[in-house]
N, C-alpha and C positions, 0 to 999 in steps of 0.2 A: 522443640523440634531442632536438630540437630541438619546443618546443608550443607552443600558445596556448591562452587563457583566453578565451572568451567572458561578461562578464556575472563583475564582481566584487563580488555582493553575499557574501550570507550565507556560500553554499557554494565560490563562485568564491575568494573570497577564504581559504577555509580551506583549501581547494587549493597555492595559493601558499603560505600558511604551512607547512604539512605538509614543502613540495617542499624548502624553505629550509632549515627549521631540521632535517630528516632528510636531511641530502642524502646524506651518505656511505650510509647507512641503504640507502635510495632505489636508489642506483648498485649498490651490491653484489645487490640483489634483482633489479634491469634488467638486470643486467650490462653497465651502460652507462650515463653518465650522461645524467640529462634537466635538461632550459635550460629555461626558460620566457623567450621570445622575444616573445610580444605578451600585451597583454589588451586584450581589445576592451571598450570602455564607453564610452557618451555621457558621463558623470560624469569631471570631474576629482578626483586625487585626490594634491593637492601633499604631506601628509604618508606616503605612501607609502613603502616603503623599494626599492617595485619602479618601474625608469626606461623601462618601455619600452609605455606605453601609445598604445593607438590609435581613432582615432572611425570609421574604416575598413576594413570586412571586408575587403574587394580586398585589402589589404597582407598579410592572413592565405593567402586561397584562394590568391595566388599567387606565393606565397613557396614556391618547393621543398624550403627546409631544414625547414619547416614539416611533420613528418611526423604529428602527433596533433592532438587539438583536444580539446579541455572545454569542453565547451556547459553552462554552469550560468545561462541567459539564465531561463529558465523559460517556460510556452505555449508555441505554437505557433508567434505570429507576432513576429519574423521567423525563429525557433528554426527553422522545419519546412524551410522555404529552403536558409538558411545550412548547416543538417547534410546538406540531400540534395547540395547544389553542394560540400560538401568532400567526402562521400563519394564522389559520382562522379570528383572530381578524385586518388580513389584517397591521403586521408587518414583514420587512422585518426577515429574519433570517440567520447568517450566523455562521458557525462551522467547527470543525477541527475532530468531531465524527466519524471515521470509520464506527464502530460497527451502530449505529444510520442511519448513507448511506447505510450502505450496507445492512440494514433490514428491512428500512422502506421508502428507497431515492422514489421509485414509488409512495407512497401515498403524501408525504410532496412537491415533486417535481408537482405533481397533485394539490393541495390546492394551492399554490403559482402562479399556472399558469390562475387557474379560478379567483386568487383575484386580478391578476395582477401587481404583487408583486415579488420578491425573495429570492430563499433558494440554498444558493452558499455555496462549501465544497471544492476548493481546497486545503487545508490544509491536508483533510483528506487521503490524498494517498500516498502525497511525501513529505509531511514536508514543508520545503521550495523547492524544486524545482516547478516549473511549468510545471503542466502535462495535470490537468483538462480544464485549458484554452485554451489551442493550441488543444486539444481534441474535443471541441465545437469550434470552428474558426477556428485555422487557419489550421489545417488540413482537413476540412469540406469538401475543391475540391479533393482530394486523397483520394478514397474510401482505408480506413483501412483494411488489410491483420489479423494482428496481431497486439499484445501487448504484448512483454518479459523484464522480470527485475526481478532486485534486489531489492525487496521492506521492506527490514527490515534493519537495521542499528547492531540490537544486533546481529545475526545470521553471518551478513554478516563478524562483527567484531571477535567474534568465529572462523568462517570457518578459516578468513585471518591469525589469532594467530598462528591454526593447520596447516597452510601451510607453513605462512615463519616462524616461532618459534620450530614448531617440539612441539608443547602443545595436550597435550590429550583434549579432547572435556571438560572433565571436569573441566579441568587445565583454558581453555577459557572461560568457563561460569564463571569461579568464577573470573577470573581477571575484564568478562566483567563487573561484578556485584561491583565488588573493585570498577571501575572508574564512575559507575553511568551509567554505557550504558544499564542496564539491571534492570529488576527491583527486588524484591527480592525473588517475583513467575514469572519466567521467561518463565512457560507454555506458555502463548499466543505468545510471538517470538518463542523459540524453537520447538512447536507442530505446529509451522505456522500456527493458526490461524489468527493473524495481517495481514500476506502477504497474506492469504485467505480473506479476508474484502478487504483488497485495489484492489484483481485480480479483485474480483467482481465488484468493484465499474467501474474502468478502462473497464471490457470488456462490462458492461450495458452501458457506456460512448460508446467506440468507437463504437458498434454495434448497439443503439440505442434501446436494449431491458432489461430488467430485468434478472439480473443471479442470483440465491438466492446462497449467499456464504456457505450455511450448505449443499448444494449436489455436491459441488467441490471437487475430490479426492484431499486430502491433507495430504500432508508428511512431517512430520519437520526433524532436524537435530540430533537426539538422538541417529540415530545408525550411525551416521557417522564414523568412526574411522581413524584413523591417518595413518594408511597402505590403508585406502582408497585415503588417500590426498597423499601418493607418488606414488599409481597409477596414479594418476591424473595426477603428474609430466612427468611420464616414456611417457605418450601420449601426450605431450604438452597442458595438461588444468589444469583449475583453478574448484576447488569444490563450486561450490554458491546454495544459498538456491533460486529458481527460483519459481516466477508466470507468468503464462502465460496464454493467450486468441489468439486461430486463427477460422477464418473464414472457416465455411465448407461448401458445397452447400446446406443442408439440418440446419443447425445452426451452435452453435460455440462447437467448445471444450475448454475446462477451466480445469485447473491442477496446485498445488503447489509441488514444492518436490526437494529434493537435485540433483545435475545436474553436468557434468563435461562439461565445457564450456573449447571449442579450444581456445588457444590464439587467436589466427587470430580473433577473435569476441571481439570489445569492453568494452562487458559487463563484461570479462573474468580478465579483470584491474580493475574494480573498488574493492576496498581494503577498511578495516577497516572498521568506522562507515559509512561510504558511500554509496547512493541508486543510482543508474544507469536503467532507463529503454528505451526497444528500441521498435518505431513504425515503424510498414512496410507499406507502402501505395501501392498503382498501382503509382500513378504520380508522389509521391515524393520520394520514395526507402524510404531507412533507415532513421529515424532521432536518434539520441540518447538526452537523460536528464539525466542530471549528476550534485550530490549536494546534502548538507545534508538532510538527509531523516528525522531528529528529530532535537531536539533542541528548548531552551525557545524561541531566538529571530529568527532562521530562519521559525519555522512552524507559531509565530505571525506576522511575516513581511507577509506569506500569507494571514494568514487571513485579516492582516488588508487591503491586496490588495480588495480583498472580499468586505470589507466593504464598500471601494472606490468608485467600481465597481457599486457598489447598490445605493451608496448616487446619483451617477449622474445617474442612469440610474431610480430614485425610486418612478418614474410611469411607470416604465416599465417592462415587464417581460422578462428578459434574456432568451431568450427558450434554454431547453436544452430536446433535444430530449432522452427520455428514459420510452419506456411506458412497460408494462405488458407481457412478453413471453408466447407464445403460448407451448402448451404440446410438450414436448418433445424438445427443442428448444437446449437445453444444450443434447448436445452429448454424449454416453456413450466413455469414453477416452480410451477404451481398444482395439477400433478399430482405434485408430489414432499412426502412424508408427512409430520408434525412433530408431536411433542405441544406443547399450546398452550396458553400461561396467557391466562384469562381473568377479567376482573375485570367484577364483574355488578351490577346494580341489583335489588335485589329480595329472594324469601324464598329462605334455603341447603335447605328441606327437598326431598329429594329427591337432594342432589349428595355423592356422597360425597368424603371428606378436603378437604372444601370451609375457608375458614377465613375471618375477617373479621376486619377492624381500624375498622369503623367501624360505625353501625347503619345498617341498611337497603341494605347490600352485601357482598358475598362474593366469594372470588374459588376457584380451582379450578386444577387440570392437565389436562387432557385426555389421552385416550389419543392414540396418531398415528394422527390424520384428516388430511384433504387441506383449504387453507381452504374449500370450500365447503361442509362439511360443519358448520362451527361455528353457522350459525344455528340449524340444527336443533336440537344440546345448547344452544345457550343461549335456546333459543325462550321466547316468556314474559318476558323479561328484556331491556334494554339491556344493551348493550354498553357498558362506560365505560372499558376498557383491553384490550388485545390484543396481545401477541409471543409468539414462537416457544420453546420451548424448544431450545437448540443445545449437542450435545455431554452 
């Protein structure tokens, strides 16, 4: 099998490493060896050990020996193009693009199916851990409850600084950014837009429908503050920036936002650069996936599983169930229940297992109300912090 490389940064390029230096590896698992034949990139790249770059997609699309492709371009533009014009041209395709799954996965997963072909993206949710796979397989007899996790490694690295370091939110972002876990517009982790892309991606997987990631309430980690995270303490949790998807009778609800996870819950350990996400099945209960969520060689060690995947299966089409949602299918989240810390201004008489870390504020759990119901118990009082209890 004969591929290209779209886009040799981070991931593209750990692609190519992987293919090289496991190659016998590789071939025994393909049963067949794979060539890497082009890499497409504007960028020169004279110490390369690889001779066959190109500034020209046309040499990729219409090259017949050209049976696969790795799109590790990243967005949309020209990613969205480029994959639907190889897919149609009845090559396989395989990526590590969030943004690109989670905005366009229904149409290119449709193209792929009619050409009997594949367009595989584990890469794009958990880095290297394995999520998508056991999503399509092997949990396929356990009808899926949910999907909760830790899906950003920057966020998560932040939160853990502010918990066991005693660092201001801003004090973590800029460390995250010192060791490379962040990038230098760290908007899309902090605003949880990334862990909005992979919910979605995840709850169209498990549920078998389309979730469009731009109608998912999502909250990032900007007002978290550091007296949130010893409240946290005082009730035995851990502050994580959470995505989540559950099954409702009438569709699913989908939510990103900062969360106070119990200890007693697994996810509530995972620390640092680290992603953890937990499936609830009917037959199988909990499972949990735990392992770096980024990284050059863990998120290319998936894909190039991907590409694996494809060479022996590449007159076949991997079916992965995820067609078009019906109106209204995505739940509005304001009718689905949560008990809820609340951090208060004011006097604690009256709140039971209320606790304080400073004078003139208190803070509490709630039973699970719906939010519209917290003005009411916190009537009388500001609000000066608010999340979910999750898990």
């Amino acid at each position: 099998m004969k591929i290209a490389i779209m886009g040799f940064g981070t991931v593209g390029s750990g692609v190519g490493e992987i293919l090289v230096s496991q190659k016998e590896e590789m071939t025994k698992k393909a049963g067949e060896p794979i060539e890497v034949k082009y890499i497409l990139d504007l960028r020169d790249f004279p110490d390369s050990p690889f001779k066959c770059f190109t500034k020209n997609f046309e040499d990729i699309l219409n090259d017949d020996e050209v049976g696969l492709v790795v799109e590790a371009m990243g967005g949309t533009v020209p990613a969205y193009d480029f994959t639907k014009r190889l897919l149609t041209k009845g090559k396989h395709v395989i990526t590590s693009n969030k943004e690109l799954v989670a905005k366009h996965g229904t149409e290119l997963l449709t193209i792929a199916r009619e050409k009997s072909i594949n367009y595989l993206f584990e890469a794009s949710v958990g880095g290297g851990i394995p999520i998508i796979r056991p999503l399509i397989s092997s949990l396929t007899g356990s009808g899926i409850n949910s999907v909760v996790g830790i899906l950003n490694g920057t966020t998560n690295y932040i939160l853990t600084q502010m918990i066991d370091k005693g660092k201001t939110f801003e004090e973590a972002l800029s460390e995250a950014q010192e060791k490379g876990y962040s990038e230098k517009d760290p908007t899309n982790d902090i605003e949880g837009f990334d862990t909005c892309r992979k919910t979605a991606i995840l709850a169209s997987l498990a549920f078998g429908k389309a979730i469009d990631s731009e109608k998912i309430p999502t909250e990032g980690i900007t007002k978290v503050t550091l007296e949130d995270t010893m409240y946290a303490e005082k009730f035995s949790c851990s502050v994580k920036l959470i995505g989540e998807c559950r099954k409702a009778e009438n569709g699913v609800f989908a939510r990103v936002c900062p969360a106070f996870v119990p200890y007693s819950n697994l996810i509530s350990n995972v620390n640092g650069v680290f992603n953890g996400i937990m499936v609830d099945g009917d037959e199988v209960g909990s499972v949990m996936f735990y392992g770096r969520g980024a990284g050059k060689l863990p998120t290319a060690s998936a894909v190039v599983s991907d590409v694996v995947d494809a060479v022996k299966h590449k007159d076949t089409n991997i079916r992965i169930l995820w067609t078009d949602a019906p109106e209204g299918y995505l739940l509005d989240g304001k009718d689905c229940k949560y008990k809820f810390y609340l951090r208060l201004k004011g006097d604690m008489n009256g709140f039971e297992n209320a606790v304080s870390i400073a004078d003139g504020e208190f803070a509490v759990i709630t039973d699970e109300i719906t939010e519209a119901e917290i003005e009411e118990i916190a009537k009388g009082h500001e609000i000066i912090g608010k999340m979910r209890v999750i898990g």
